[in-house]
C-alpha positions in Angstrom: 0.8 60.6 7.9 1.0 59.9 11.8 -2.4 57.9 11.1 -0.7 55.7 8.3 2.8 55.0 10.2 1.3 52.0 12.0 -0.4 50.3 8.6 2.6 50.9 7.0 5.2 49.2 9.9 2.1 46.3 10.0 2.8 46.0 5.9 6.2 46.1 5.9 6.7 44.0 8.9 4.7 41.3 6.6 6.8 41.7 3.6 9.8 41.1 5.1 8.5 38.1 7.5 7.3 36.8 4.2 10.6 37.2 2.0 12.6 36.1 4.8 11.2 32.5 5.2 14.0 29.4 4.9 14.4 28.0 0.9 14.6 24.5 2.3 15.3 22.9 -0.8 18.8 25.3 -1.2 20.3 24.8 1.5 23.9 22.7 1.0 23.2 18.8 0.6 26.5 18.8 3.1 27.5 21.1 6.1 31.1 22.7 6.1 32.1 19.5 8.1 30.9 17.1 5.2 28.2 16.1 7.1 24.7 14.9 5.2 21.6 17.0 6.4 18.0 15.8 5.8 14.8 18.4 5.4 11.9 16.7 7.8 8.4 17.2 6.4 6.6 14.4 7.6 6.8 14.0 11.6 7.2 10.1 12.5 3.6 9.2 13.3 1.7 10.9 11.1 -0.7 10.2 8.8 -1.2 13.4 7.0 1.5 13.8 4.6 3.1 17.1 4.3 5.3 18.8 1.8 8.0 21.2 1.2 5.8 24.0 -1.7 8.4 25.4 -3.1 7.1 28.2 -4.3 5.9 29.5 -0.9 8.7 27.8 1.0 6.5 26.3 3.2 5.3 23.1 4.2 1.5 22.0 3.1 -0.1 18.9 3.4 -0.6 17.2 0.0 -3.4 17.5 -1.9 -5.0 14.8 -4.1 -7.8 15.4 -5.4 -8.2 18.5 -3.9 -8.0 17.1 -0.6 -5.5 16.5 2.2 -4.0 13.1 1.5 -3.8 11.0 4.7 -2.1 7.4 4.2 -4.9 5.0 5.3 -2.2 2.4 6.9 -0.2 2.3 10.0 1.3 6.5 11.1 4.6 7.2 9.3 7.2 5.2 10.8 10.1 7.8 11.1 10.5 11.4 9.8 9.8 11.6 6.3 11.4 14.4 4.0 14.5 15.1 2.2 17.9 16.0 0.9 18.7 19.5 0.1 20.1 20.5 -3.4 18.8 17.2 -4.8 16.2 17.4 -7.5 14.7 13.6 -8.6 12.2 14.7 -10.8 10.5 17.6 -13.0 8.9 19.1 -10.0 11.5 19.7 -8.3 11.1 17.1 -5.4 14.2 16.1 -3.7 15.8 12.5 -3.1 13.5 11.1 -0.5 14.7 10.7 3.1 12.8 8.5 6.0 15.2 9.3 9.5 14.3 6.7 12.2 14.5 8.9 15.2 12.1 10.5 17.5 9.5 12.8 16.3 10.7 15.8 14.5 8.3 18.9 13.6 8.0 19.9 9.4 11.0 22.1 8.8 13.8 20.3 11.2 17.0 20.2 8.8 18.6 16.6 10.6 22.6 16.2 10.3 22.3 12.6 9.4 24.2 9.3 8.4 22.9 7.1 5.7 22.4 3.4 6.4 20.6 1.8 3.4 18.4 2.5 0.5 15.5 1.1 -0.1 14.5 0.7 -3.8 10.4 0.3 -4.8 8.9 0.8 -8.2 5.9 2.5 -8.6 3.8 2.6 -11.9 6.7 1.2 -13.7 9.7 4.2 -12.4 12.2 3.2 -9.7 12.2 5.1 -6.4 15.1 5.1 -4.0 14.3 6.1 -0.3 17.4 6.9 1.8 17.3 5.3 4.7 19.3 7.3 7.9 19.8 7.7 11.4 20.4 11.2 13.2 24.4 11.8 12.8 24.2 12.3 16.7 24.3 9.4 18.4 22.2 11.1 21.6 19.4 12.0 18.4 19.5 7.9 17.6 16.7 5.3 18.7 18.8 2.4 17.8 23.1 1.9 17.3 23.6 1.1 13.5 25.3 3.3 11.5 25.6 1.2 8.0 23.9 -1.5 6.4 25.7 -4.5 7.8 24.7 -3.3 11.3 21.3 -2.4 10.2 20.5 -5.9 8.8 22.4 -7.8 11.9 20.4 -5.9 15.0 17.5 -5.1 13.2 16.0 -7.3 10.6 12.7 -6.5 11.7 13.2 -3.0 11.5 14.1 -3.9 8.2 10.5 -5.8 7.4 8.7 -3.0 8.6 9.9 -0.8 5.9 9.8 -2.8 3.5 5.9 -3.6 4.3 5.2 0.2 5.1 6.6 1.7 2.1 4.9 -1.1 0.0 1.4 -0.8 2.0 0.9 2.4 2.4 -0.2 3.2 -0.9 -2.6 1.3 -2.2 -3.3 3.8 -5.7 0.2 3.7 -6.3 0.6 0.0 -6.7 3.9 -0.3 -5.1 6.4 -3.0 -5.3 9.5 -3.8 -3.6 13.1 -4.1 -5.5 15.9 -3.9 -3.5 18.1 -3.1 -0.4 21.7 -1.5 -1.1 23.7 -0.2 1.3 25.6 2.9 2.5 27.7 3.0 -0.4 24.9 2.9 -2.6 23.1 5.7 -1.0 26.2 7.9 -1.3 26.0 7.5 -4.8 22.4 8.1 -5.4 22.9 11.3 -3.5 25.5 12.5 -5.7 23.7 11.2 -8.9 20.7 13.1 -7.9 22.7 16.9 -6.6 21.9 19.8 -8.1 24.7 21.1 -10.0 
């Protein structure tokens, strides 16, 4: 038996690293204080896109055709994930988030404050991305906080996504619909929670 006790501590030490990890796409869509939270899978600058698997709660990068997509365009430009307890399709996938801040590593759950939404269609379905800033104003790269603010100090900002989002992709055939504000991405975020 003494020759099996450390095999069996190795094993169980496994098990339970492995049915302890994080279930990213549970946790609360709001903290206690009513504060937004974002999942980051995608670290600003990237090119290899990365997502949450829920079934192994952990984050892989994204296979098409049974290899690692990489966006042939310009890096990610912010952190790229989503909101908890949101579901926007059959998969499973939650409401999509980009955070313009500083690079963040897969797995960094972001307190965050929505600023606009930007709507794309892609092979005829409407997409909403939620665009936000870190709820910290130390975490923040630039001071707007809505979508008036947003569109006055940084209309460029503003092109860039709009190109980036529409660009990046060629296969998907991306085209541009729509900016809403705040407001509008409050409601998408309640249209899309998990009940």
């Amino acid at each position: 038996m003494k020759d099996y006790l450390p095999l069996l501590l190795l094993i169980l030490n496994a098990l339970c690293l492995t049915s302890c990890k994080t279930d990213y796409a549970n946790l609360p869509t709001y903290t206690i204080n009513k504060q937004l939270q974002a999942v980051i899978e995608v670290p600003a600058g990237n090119n290899h896109k990365l997502q949450y698997n829920l079934e192994t709660r952990e984050f892989e990068n994204k296979k098409v055709a049974g290899q690692d997509y990489v966006a042939r365009y310009l890096p990610y430009p912010g952190n790229l994930g989503f909101i908890p307890s949101t579901e926007v399709s059959s998969n499973g996938r939650g409401l999509e988030v980009l955070v313009i801040s500083e690079r963040v590593e897969p797995g960094t759950v972001m307190e965050i404050t929505p600023i606009a939404v930007l709507q794309l269609e892609t092979t005829a379905e409407l997409k909403s991305v939620i665009i936000a800033v870190p709820a910290r104003p130390s975490e923040q790269t630039f001071m707007a906080t809505d979508y008036e603010s947003f569109s006055k100090e940084y209309p460029a900002a503003k092109d860039i996504l709009k190109a980036w989002f529409v660009h990046y992709n060629a296969n998907a055939q991306t085209k541009f619909v729509a900016w809403r504000d705040e407001a509008f991405a409050k409601q998408e975020i309640q249209r899309w929670m998990k009940l």
